[in-house]
N, C-alpha and C positions, 0 to 999 in steps of 0.2 A: 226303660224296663230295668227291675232293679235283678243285680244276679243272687240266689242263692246265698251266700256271705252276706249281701249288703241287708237282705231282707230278715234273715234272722238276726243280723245285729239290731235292727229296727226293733224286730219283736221283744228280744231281748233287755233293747231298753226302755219301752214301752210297758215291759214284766216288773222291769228295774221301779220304775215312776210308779206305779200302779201299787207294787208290795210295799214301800218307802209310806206313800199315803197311808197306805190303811194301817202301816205302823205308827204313824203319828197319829192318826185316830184312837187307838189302839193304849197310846203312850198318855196322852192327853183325857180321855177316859179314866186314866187310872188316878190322875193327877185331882183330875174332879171329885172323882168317888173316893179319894183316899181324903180330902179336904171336905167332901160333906160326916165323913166317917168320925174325925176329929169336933165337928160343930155338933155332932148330932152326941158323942159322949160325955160333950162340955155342955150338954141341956140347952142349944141353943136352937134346935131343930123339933118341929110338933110332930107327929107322928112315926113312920118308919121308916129307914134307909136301906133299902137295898141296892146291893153293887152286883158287876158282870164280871167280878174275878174270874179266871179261868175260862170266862166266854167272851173274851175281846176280839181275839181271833174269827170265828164264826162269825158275831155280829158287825163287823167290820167288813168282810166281804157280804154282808148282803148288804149294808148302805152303799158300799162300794159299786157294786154288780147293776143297782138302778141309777136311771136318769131323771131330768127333768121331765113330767108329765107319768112319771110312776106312782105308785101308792105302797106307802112302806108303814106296815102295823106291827110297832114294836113290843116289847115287853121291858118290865121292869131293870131287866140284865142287856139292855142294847144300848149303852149310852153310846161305844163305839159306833154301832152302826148307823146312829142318830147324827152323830156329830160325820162320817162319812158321807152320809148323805147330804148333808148341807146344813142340821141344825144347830144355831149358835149355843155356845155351852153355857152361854149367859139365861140363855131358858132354864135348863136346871137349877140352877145356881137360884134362879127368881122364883122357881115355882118350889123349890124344895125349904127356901127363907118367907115365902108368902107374900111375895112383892107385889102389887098391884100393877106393875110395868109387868110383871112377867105373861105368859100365853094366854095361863085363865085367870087372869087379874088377882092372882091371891084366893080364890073363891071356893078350890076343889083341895083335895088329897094330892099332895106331893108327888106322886108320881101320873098321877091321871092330867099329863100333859101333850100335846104336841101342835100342829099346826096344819091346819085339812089343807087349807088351800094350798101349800107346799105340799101337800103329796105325804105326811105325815099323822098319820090320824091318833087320836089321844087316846090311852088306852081303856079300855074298860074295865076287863080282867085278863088275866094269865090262865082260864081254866076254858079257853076255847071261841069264848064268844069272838073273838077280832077275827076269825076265818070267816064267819060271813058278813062282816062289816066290809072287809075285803071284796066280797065277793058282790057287796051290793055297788061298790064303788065298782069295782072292774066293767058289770052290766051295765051300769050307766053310762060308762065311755062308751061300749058298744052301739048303746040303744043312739047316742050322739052322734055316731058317726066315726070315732075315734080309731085310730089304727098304731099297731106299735108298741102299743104300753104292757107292763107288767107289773103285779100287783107280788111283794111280798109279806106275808106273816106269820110272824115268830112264834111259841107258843113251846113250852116245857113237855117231859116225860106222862109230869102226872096231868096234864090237860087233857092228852089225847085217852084219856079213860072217861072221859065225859061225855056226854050224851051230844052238845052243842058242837063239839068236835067232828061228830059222825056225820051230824045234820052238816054241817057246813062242806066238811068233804066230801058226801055220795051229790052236793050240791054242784062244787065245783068241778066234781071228776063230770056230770051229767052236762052239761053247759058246755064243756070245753072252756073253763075260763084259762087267760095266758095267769095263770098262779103258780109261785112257789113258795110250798108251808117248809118250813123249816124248824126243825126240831131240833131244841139243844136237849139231849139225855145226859140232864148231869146226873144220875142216877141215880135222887132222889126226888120223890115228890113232897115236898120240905120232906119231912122224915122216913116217910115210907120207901125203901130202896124198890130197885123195879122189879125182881122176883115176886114179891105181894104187889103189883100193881099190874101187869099184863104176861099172859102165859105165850106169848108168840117169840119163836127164839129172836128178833131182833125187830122194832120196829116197822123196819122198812119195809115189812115183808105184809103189812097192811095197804103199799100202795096200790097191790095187783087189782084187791076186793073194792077199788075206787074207782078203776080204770086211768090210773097214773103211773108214771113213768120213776121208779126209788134210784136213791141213790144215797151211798153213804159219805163219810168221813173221818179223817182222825180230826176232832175239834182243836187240837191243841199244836197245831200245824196250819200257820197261813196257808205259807203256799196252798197246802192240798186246798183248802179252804177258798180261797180265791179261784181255782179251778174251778171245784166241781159246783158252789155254786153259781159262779159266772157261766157254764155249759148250759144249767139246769134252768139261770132264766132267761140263758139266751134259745132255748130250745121252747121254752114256753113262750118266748116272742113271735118266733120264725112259725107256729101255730101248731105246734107241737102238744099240746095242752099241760094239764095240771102238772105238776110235778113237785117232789115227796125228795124232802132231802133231813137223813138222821147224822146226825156228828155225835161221838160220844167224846165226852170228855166229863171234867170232875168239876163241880162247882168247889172254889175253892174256899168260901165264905159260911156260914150260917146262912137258912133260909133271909135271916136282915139279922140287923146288925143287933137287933134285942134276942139272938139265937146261935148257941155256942157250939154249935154242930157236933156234938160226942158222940151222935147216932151215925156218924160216919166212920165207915171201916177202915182202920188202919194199913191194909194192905193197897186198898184204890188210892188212898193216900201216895203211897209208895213205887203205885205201877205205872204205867208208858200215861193213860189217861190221867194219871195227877199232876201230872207237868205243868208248870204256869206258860201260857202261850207266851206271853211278854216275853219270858226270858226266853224262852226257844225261837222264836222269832230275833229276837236281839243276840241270840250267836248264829244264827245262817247270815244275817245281813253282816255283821262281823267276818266270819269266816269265808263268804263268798266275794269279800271286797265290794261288797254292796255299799257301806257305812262303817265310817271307824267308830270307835269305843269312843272319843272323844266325841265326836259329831252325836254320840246318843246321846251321852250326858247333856251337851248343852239342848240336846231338843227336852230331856223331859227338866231341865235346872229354866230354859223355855216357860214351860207348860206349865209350871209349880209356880215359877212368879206370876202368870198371869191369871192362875187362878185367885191369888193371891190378892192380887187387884180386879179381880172380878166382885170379890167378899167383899172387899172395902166397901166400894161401890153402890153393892147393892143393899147392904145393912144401913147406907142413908137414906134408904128408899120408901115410900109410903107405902102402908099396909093398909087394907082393906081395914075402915072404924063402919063398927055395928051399930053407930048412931046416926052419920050419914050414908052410908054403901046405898044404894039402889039396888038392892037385889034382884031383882026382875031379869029372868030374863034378856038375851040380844035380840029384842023383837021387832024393835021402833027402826025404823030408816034412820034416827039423830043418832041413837045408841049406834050402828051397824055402823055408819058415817066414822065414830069415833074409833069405833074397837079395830076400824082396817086401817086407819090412819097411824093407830098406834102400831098394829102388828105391821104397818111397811117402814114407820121410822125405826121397827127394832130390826128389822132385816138388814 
């Protein structure tokens, strides 16, 4: 039996391993999204680039918070959380250059990527629709027999004013699904701040009319971050039901990278919520003797070279040609045969 002392040093370093990870998620994200930021101003990259500046921290602890047999429905701003969970960063890197190795062979919009069968479903949109994609996965575990699992999904400020938002939540709160929505309020819905977007003094205060359980955050703060939603989906495991988790923090980026955010007020800029989680993260792990200044550098001088060689890589890769491609559909058992063979040699 362990005493007291022995057991909270356990915990302690178990807190220790736990926060380290999602900082390297965390670090490595940014390494990604700062090297697709460069390809995409060098005209190398078709469409648009969105990064999770300022929301590594949040998104990290919710990849982090699931296991094997979860369903994790991310948004545009979750690479951390994507990459905590288990997805290789070489997915981005394939689907944002148009690889035909990468998830959707080259064939979709750069961020409408992920992997169902890992527990990872591809995004649709950011205005609500993934809560009952979510919620149609979770009832299927059920209706199978399954036990245990939690489904999370992500989704912005300006989503939850959508009508699919509603539908999805009076869905899940009625069902008792094990769900936790989690909302990053970076306080804008691309430009509209939240004053013109919902009159409720704080979001959370919308879980009661769901029958869910709110809970908030400062987004810009692991730790808290790893707490309350680690509580929030282990309370939704234990059959606790839905539950409503708001973080505010500040996106620190442009709606994407074709948007130079001047519609953001200079004083959020300025206050507790405009902190960049990275670097608040990177002086507690500092100053708590968690990780030295050195041991950081080489993790993100790490993360930079390998992205580095990820580009190489993948810029010799075959792109989807519009004179042979087989458009069709994954219908065929030969096709279906192919695409899983490819997606476990890339695993």
């Amino acid at each position: 039996m362990l005493d007291s002392k022995t057991e909270n040093a356990s915990t302690n370093s178990e807190q220790v391993e736990k926060t380290i990870k999602a900082f390297k998620s965390m670090l490595l994200a940014r390494a990604f999204e700062d090297k697709m930021i460069a390809l995409y101003r060098a005209g190398k990259i078709s469409g648009g680039v969105f990064v999770g500046r300022g929301q590594e921290a949040l998104s990290a602890s919710c990849g982090i918070s699931l296991r094997r047999g979860d369903i994790f429905a991310p948004l545009i701003r979750d690479a951390a959380g994507k990459i905590a969970f288990g997805e290789p960063v070489v997915d981005g890197i394939r689907t944002y250059l148009g690889s035909r190795l990468g998830p959707m062979r080259g064939r979709d919009g750069n961020v409408h990527f992920g992997r169902p069968k890992k527990g990872i479903l591809a995004m649709i949109s950011h205005l609500g629709a993934m809560i009952s994609a979510v919620n149609g996965c979770l009832m299927a575990k059920r209706m199978k027999g399954e036990t245990a699992f939690v489904g999370i999904a992500s989704i912005g400020d300006g989503g939850t004013s959508t009508g699919s938002f509603h539908e999805a939540m009076n869905q899940a709160g009625v069902e008792r699904l094990p769900m936790v929505v989690v909302i990053a309020n970076n306080q804008y819905a691309y430009s509209t701040p939240n004053w013109r977007q919902f009159a409720c003094k704080d979001l959370v205060d919308r879980a009661i009319g769901y029958g869910m359980q709110g809970h908030t955050v400062n987004g810009t703060d692991l730790l808290a971050c790893l707490d309350v939603v680690g509580r929030a989906v282990d309370l939704a495991r234990s059959g606790g039901g839905p539950q409503l988790v708001v973080a505010k923090l500040l996106r620190l980026s442009g709606h994407g990278e074709h948007d130079d955010a001047l519609y953001v007020d200079p004083d959020l800029k300025k206050s507790p919520i405009g902190r960049d989680c990275n670097v608040v993260a990177e002086e507690f792990l500092i100053n708590n003797n968690w990780a030295t200044r050195d041991e950081i550098e080489g993790w993100k001088t790490e993360f930079a070279a390998q992205i580095e060689s990820l580009v190489k890589q993948v810029v010799q890769e075959p792109q989807p040609d519009s004179n042979t491609e087989d458009w069709c559909a994954i219908s065929s058992r030969n096709l279906m045969d192919t695409f899983l063979n490819n997606e476990h040699h890339l695993s």
